[in-house]
Every structure is written in structure tokens, then in C-alpha cells.
C-alpha positions in Angstrom: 96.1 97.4 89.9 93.2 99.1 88.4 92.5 98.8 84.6 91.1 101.0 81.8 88.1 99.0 81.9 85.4 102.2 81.3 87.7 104.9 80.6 91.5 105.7 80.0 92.9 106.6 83.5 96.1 108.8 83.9 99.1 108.9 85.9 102.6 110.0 85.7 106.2 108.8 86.1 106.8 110.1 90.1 108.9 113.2 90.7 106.9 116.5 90.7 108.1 119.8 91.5 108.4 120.9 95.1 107.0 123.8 96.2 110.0 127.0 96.7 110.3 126.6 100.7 110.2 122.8 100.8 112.9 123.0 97.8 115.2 125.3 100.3 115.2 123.5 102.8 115.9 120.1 100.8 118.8 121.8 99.0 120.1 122.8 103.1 120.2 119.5 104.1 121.8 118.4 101.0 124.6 120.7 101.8 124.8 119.8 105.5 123.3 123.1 106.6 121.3 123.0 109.7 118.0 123.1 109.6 114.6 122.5 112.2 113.8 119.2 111.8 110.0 119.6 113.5 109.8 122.6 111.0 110.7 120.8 108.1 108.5 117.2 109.0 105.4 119.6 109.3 105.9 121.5 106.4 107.1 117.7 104.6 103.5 116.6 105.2 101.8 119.5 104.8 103.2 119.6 100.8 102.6 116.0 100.4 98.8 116.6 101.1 99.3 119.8 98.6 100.3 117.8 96.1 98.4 115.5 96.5 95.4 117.6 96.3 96.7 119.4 93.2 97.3 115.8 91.3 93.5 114.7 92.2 92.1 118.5 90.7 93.5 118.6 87.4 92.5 115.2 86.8 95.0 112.1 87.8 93.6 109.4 88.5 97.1 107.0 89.8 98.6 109.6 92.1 101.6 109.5 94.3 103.5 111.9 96.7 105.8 113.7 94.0 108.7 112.4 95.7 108.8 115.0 97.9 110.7 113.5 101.0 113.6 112.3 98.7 116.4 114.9 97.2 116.2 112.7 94.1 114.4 109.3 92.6 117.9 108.1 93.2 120.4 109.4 95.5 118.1 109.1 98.5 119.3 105.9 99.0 122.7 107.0 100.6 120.5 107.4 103.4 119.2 103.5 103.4 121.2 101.4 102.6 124.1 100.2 104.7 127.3 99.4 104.0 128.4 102.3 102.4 130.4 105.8 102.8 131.0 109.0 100.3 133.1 108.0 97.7 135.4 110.7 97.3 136.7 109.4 93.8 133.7 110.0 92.2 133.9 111.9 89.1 132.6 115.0 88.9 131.6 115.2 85.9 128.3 115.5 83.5 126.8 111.8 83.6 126.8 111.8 80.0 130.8 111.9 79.6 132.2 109.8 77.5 128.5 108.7 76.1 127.6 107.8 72.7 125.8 111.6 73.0 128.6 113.0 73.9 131.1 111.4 71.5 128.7 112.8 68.8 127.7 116.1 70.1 131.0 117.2 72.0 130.1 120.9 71.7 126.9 120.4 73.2 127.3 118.0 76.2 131.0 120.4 77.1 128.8 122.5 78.2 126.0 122.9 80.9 125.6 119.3 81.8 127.1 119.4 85.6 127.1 116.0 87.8 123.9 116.3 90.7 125.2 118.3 94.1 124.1 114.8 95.6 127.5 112.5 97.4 127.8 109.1 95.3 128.8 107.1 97.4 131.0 103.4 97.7 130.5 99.8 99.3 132.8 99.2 101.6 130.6 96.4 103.9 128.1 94.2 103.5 124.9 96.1 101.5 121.8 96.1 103.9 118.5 98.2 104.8 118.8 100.8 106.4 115.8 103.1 105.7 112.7 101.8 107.4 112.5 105.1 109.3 112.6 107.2 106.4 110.3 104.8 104.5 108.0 105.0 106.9 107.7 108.8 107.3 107.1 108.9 103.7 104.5 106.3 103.6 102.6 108.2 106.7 102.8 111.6 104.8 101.2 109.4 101.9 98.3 108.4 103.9 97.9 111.3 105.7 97.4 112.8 102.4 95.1 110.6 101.3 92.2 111.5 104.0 89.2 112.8 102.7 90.2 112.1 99.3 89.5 109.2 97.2 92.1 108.9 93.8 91.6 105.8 91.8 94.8 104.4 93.2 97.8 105.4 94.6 101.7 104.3 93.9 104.7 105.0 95.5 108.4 105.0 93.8 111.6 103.6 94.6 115.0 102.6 92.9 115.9 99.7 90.9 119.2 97.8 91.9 120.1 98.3 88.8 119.8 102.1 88.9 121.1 102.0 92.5 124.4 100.2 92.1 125.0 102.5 88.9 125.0 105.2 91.3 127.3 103.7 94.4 130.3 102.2 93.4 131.3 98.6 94.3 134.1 98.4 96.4 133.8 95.7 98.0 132.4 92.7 96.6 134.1 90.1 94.9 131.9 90.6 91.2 130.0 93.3 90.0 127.0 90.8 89.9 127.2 89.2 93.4 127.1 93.6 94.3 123.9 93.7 92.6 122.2 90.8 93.9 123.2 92.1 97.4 121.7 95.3 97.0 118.2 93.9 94.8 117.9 91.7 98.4 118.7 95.0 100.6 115.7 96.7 98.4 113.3 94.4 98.6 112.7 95.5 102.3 111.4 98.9 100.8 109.4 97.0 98.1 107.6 94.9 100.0 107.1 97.7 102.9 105.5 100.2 100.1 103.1 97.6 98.9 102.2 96.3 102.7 101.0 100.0 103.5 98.4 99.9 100.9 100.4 101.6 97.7 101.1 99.9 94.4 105.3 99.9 94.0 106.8 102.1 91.0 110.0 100.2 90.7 112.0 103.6 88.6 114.8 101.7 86.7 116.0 104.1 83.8 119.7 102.7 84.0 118.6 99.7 82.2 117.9 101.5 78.8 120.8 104.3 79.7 123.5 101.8 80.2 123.8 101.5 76.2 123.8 105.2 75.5 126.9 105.6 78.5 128.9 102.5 77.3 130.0 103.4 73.9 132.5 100.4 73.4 129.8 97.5 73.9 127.5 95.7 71.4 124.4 95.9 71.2 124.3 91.8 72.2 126.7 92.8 75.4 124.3 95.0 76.6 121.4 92.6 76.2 123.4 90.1 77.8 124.0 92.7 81.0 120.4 93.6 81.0 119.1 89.9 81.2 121.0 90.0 84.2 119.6 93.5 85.7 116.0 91.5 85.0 117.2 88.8 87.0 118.2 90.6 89.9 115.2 92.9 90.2 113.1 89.6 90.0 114.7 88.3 92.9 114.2 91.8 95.1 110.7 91.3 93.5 109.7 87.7 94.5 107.6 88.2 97.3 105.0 90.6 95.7 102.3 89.9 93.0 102.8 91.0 89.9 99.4 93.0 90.0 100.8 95.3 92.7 104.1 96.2 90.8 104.3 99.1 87.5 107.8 99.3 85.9 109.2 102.0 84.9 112.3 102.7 82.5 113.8 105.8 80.6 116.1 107.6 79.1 116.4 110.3 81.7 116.1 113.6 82.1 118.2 114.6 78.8 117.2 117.5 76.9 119.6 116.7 74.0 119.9 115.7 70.5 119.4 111.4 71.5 120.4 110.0 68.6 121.8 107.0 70.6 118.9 106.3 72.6 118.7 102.5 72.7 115.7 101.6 70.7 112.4 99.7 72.0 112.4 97.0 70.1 115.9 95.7 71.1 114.8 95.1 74.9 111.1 94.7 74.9 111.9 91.3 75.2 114.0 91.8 78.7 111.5 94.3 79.8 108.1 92.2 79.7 110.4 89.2 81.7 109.9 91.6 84.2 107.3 90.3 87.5 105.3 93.7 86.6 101.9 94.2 86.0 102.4 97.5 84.2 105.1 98.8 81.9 105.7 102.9 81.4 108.3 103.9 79.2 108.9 106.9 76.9 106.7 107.7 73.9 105.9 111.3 73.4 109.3 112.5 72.3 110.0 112.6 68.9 113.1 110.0 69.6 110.4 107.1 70.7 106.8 108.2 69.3 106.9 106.3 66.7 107.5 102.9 68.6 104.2 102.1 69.7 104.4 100.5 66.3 106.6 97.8 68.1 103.1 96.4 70.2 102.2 95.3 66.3 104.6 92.9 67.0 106.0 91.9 70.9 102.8 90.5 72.8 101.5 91.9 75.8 101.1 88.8 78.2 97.8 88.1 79.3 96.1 91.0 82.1 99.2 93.4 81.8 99.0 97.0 81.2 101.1 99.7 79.0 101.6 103.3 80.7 103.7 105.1 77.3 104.4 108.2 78.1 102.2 110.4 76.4 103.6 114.1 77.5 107.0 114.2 77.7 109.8 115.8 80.0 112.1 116.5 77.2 110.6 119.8 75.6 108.6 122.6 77.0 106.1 122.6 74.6 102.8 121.6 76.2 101.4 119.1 74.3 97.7 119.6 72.1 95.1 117.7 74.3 93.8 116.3 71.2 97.3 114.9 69.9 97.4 113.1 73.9 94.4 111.7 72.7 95.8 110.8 69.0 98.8 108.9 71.3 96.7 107.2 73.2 94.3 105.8 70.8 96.9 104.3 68.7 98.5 102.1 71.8 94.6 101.1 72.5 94.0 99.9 69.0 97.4 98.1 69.2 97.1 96.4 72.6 93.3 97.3 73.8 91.9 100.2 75.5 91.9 98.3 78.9 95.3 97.8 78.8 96.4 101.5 78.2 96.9 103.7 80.9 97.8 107.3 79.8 101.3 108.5 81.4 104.4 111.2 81.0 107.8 110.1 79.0 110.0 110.7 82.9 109.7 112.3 86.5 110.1 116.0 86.1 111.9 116.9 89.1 113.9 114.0 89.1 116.1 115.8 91.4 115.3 118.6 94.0 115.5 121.7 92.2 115.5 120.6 88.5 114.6 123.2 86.1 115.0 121.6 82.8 110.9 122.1 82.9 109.0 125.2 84.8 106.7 124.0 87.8 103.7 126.0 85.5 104.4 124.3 82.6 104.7 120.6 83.8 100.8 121.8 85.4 99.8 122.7 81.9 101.3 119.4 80.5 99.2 117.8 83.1 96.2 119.3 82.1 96.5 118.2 78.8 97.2 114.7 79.8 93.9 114.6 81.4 91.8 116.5 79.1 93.6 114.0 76.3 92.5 111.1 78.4 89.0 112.5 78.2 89.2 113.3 74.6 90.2 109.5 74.2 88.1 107.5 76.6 84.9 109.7 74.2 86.4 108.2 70.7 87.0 104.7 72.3 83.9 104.2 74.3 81.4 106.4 72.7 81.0 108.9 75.9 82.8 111.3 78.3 
């Protein structure tokens, strides 16, 4: 995993917008429409090299493939992992019901905040990998992409078992926990297939920082007991790989509401850095977590370990001042060193297909300020552009 060793290098969370007729024909398939599979594989790869084009222009340095062959960061894993059919006693409901948020903002979580189109789905087998076919068009979109371009490095996203057994009901293991450790072994084929084709692994695991805000009857203690275990099972999936080739990533997602409840840094950057990771990225732009890059005053970094805080953020369409990106960056490289800061975004910010919490132009102009903040930064911290 490259460093910040002569300059503060960007990247982002994952999920990018998709371009209108790739986003139509997503939604189709979504719905169980037909549509021409050899049209949509060659207009697939044809946006992944867009995008990837785009990302490289306006000045990212740790690129991936915006997602773009999954209907979300999440749900695309009804399609690889075995063992498990539409649940059809799934609520359908706004994933915030019955939050903390919601308990305290009733009026504004009744309203407007709909459960995804996507089928959740249950266990009614043994979990196991299903997906090397999909995986593998996805990873040869990537590379085909990647021709005649040269990005500092390159990641590619996937699902946490945490996040994953959240979203697929159990029904058919004995313990929530033995359900877990079956699908973190089921994952770990995709894991170590993303880092085998070349690409660092994004493990996306925002469930274990949402669980508190959606369990409003635990303590704060009960949901670091839980979380130690989430840790331990994603170590397992995770056992095989080095550390260097693996970032972390965790969030509150994509919630444009008042937060109150959010769980706060400092009571699981303990968990989090037990993690086999070799770069944390975690929300730090929005006005609920900027101020917690005071927290790095305090919990060590271990030893050749990088910070990615989030230093645009999904949650507010104001496009953040380039020189205020480089005001957010500086103060995590004073804390923790510039070599161990790589400059990222607060979430994904088309987390699913089709999400318009944020316009397509205005995550570009958030991007351009991330960049032109980087620059900003690595001139105040190294002396030069």
C-alpha cells in the first residue's frame, strides 16, 4: 500500500455515480426486467474505463471502478453467496426505524426515508461462494480500464460480514455468531481473489459503527462487546492476506439527518485498529465527527499504518473550500505524520444505484476540491507543490 511519503495522496470511499444509461439498465435488472446482456457487459466496461479515466483527470491518486457492476456496496451479494433465498418477511421499512434518530426526530425520519428496491434476503442452507463469475467480470473491467493509464494504486471494494449478515437474515444457523463466521469464511474467497488480481481490498463495513445508532435498547459496553466480535470474524475472513494490502473502511452511512446518536470515535477506536488493516478511513468532514481527529492525540497509530479521514463528506451538498480540505488534512498530519495521512471522502456517494442524496456534478466538484486540498496541503507540509 503506498504511503504519503512526498506528498498527500487522495482517494475516496468506493461508490461513484453511474453514468444515466448504465443506471437504467441496473435499475432493469433490479426489477427483473429483461435486458441484452452483451449490450449491457459492453457498455459495463466501457463506463468502468470512463470512470476510471475521469477519477485519474481531476486528480485521484487511489482509484477504483465506482462500483459500477454492483446495484449497491451491499446488496450485490444476493448474487454470491449461496445458501440463501428472498426473504419475503423483510420489513419494508426506512432502515432507520426504530433508531435512536428516529426515536428523537420522529417527524423527520416518518417521512422520505424508504427501505432500498433491492430483495434482502434469508439463510436457509449452508452460506458459501457463489460469485467468482461475477467477481471476475468486475476485476477484468478493472484492468481493462487500467491500460494506458498509470494511477498511483488501485482498490477494489467489497462487504464486511458484518455488514453482510445485517442485510440477510439468519435463518438457519443455530447462533447468530456461528452465521457470521460462516459467511466472514464464504467472503474471504472474494478477499483474497481481489488482492490476487493486483488490487488492494476496501473491506466497506459501516454496520459496525451503525449497529449502536439502530439498537436503541443496548449499552454502550453491549455494543462493544458485539463489535469485538464483528473484529474477530472479519479477521478470520482476513487471515490469508497481509495487512499492507487491506484499507478498512467504516461509517455512518448515507444519512442526511440531524445524527445526534452517531456512535462516537473514541468509544471503538480501540476495536477498529485490532483490525488486520493497513489503512483506516472513517468519517471526518461532517460537522458530527470533524472535531475527532483530536482523538489521534490520544489512541496510537501502530507502527506503518495509515489514516484515510474523510475529508469531503457525503452528508451535505456544499462543496467543500479547497483550502479548508487542506486545513483537515494538516491537522491529522501534525497528529499522526504526513506519511500516514491519506486524504479521503466521509462515505461512497452512490452507495446504491440511483442515489441522489448528492448530484453526480457536485460529488465532481467535491472531488476537485479534495485534490486541489491535497495540493494545498502537501505545499504547507513539504515546502513545494
Amino acid at each position: 500500500m503506498q504511503r504519503s511519503t512526498d506528498r498527500i495522496l487522495t482517494t475516496h470511499v468506493g461508490s461513484l455515480p453511474r453514468p444515466a444509461d448504465l443506471l437504467a439498465e441496473v435499475q432493469a435488472k433490479e426489477e427483473g426486467k429483461p435486458v441484452d446482456e452483451k449490450a449491457h457487459a459492453t457498455r459495463l466496461s466501457a463506463a468502468v474505463g470512463e470512470i476510471v479515466c475521469k477519477q485519474i483527470e481531476i486528480g485521484i491518486d487511489i482509484i477504483d471502478d465506482g462500483e459500477f457492476g454492483k446495484p449497491s456496496f451491499v446488496s450485490y451479494v444476493n448474487d454470491r453467496l449461496g445458501g440463501f433465498e428472498v426473504d419475503t418477511k423483510a420489513p419494508q421499512q426506512s432502515p432507520w426505524a426504530g433508531s435512536r434518530e428516529a426515536k428523537s426526530f420522529p417527524e423527520f425520519y416518518g417521512q422520505g426515508h424508504v427501505a432500498a428496491r433491492q430483495n434482502h434476503m434469508v439463510c436457509t442452507a449452508p452460506v458459501s461462494y457463489r460469485g467468482k463469475a461475477q467477481l471476475q467480470i468486475d476485476i477484468d473491467n478493472l484492468k481493462a480500464a487500467l491500460r494506458g493509464v498509470k494511477p498511483t494504486e488501485v482498490f477494489m471494494p467489497a462487504i464486511s460480514p458484518t455488514s453482510a449478515a445485517d442485510w440477510q437474515r439468519n435463518g438457519y444457523y443455530k447462533t447468530e455468531e456461528e452465521y457470521l463466521f460462516a459467511i466472514a469464511e464464504a467472503l474471504r474467497e472474494e478477499y483474497e481473489a481481489i488482492v490476487a488480481a493486483g488490487f488492494l481490498l476496501q473491506v466497506d463495513d459501516p454496520h459496525l459503527v451503525t449497529y449502536w445508532i439502530k439498537e436503541a435498547d443496548l449499552t454502550l459496553e453491549q455494543c462493544r462487546k458485539w463489535a469485538q466480535v464483528r473484529v474477530e470474524a472479519l479477521n478470520h475472513a482476513l487471515r490469508n492476506i497481509p495487512p499492507e494490502k487491506i484499507r478498512h473502511h467504516t461509517c455512518y452511512g448515507i444519512n442526511m439527518g440531524p445524527r445526534i446518536h452517531d456512535m462516537e470515535l473514541k468509544d471503538i477506536v480501540d476495536i477498529i485498529l485490532k483490525i488486520r488493516a493497513g489503512a483506516y478511513s472513517f468519517e471526518a468532514a461532517n460537522p458530527r465527527h470533524e472535531h475527532e481527529w483530536k482523538v489521534w492525540e490520544t489512541a496510537k497509530l501502530p507502527e506503518g499504518k495509515s489514516l484515510i479521514p474523510g475529508v469531503i463528506s457525503h452528508s451535505t451538498v456544499l462543496v467543500e473550500h479547497p483550502e479548508l480540505v487542506a486545513e483537515r488534512i494538516a491537522r491529522y498530519a501534525k497528529v499522526v505524520g504526513r506519511e500516514n495521512v491519506i486524504a479521503g471522502s466521509d462515505c461512497g456517494f452512490a452507495t446504491f444505484a440511483g442515489s441522489k442524496e448528492v448530484h453526480p456534478s457536485i460529488v465532481w466538484a467535491k472531488f476537485k476540491s479534495l485534490a486541489d486540498g491535497a495540493r494545498i496541503a502537501t505545499k504547507q507540509l513539504w515546502g513545494r507543490a
